[in-house]
N, C-alpha and C positions, 0 to 999 in steps of 0.2 A: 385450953378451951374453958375450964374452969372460970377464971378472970372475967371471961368477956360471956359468962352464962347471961341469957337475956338480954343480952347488949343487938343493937341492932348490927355493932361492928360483924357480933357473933352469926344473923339470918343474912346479912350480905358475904361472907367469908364462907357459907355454907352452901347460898343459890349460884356464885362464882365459880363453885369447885363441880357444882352440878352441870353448868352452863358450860366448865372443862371439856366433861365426858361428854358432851351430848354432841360439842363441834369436834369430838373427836369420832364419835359414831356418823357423824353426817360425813365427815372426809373421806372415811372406811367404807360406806356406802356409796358413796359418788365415784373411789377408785371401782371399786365391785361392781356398777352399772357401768364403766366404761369397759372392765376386763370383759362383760359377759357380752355386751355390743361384740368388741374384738372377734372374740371367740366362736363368735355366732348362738352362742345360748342364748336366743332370745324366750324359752319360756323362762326364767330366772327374773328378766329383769320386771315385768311386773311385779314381781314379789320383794325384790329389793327397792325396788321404787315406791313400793306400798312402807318400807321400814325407814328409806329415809324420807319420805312426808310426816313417818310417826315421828322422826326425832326432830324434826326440823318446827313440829305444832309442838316440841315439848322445852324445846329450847325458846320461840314464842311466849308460852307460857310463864318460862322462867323470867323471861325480861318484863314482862307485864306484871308478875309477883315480886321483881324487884325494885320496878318505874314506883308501882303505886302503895307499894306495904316497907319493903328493908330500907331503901333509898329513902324516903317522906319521914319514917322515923327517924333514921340517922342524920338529917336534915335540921329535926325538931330538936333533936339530940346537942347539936351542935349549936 
């Protein structure tokens, strides 16, 4: 990481790794709203359906911090 300190290779290889977890949070939730359907827990699933709107506005977020700031430099970069 050293090497690429500042680099924009560096804030794209960083919001990727972020945008990792977060489709890995929104699948985790999406199986968990279907088990709790199954299940009949339905007070559960308001609350897991309130976690993955949060991840799914933060993965958004990600790709909009990457469209308009990692990406446009590493652009400029090149």
């Amino acid at each position: 990481m050293e090497e690429y300190k500042g680099s924009p290779a560096l804030d794209a290889g960083l919001i990727s790794s972020a945008q990792a977890v977060e489709h890995y949070e929104i699948a985790r939730y999406g199986t968990l709203i279907a088990w709790a359907n199954q299940l009949g827990l339905k007070d559960a699933i308001p609350l897991l359906q309130a976690n993955l709107e949060e991840e799914e506005a933060t993965d958004q977020k990600l790709t909009q911090l990457a469209e308009t700031a990692a990406n446009a430099k590493g652009a400029k970069a090149a």
